[in-house]
C-alpha positions as CSV (number, residue, x, y, z in Angstrom):
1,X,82.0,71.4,192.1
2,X,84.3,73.5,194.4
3,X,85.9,77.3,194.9
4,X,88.5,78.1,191.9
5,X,90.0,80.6,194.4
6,X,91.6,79.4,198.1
7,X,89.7,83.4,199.3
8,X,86.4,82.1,198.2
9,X,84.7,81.2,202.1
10,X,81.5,82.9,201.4
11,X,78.1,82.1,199.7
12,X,76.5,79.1,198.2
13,X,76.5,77.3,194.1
14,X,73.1,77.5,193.3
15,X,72.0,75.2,190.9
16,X,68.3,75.8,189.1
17,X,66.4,73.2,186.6
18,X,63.8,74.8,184.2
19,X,61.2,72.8,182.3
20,X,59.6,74.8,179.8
21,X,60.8,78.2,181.4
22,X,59.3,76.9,184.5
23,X,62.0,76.1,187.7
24,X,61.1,72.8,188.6
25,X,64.2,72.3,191.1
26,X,66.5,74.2,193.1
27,X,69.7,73.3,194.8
28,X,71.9,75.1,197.6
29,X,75.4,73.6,198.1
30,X,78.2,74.8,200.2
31,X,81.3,74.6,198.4
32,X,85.1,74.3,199.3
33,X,88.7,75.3,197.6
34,X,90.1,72.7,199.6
35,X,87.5,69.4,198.0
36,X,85.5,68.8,195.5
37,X,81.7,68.9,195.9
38,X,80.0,65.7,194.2
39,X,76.5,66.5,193.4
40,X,74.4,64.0,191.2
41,X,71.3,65.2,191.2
42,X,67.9,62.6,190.0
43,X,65.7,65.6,188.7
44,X,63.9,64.2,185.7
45,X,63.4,65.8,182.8
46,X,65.0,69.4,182.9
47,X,65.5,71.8,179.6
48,X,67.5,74.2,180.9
49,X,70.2,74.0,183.5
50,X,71.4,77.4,185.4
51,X,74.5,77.6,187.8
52,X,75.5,80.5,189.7
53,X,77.2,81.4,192.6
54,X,74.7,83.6,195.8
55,X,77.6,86.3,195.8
56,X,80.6,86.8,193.1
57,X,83.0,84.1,193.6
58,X,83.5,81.5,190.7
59,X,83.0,78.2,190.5
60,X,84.8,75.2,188.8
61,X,82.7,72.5,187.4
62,X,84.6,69.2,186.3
63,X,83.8,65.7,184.9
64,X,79.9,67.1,183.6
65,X,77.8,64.4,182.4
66,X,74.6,64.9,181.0
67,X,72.1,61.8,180.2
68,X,68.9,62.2,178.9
């Protein structure tokens, strides 16, 4: 994970893991423009995955792997 902008020096990814429309996990990481952010996260069994940023900024997302 990381900044798709060199600006972006604000705010956090926030990264949410629902279970039958219930949030079962939560996730705050600071990013960077400069380095990539590894997060591999051993959550279980999530349905739904959300990613968002706490401000506006965007974020790039590369090499996602989902195993069930």
């Amino acid at each position: 994970l990381g900044y798709a902008w060199d600006g972006a020096r604000s705010g956090h990814a926030i990264l949410e893991g629902y279970l039958n429309g219930k949030r079962v996990h939560r996730v705050r990481l600071n990013l960077s423009a400069g380095y990539p952010v590894t997060f591999m996260p051993r959550w279980g069994r999530v349905d739904q995955l959300v990613l968002r940023h706490s401000t506006y900024w965007q974020v790039l997302v590369d090499d996602f792997t989902y195993t069930d």
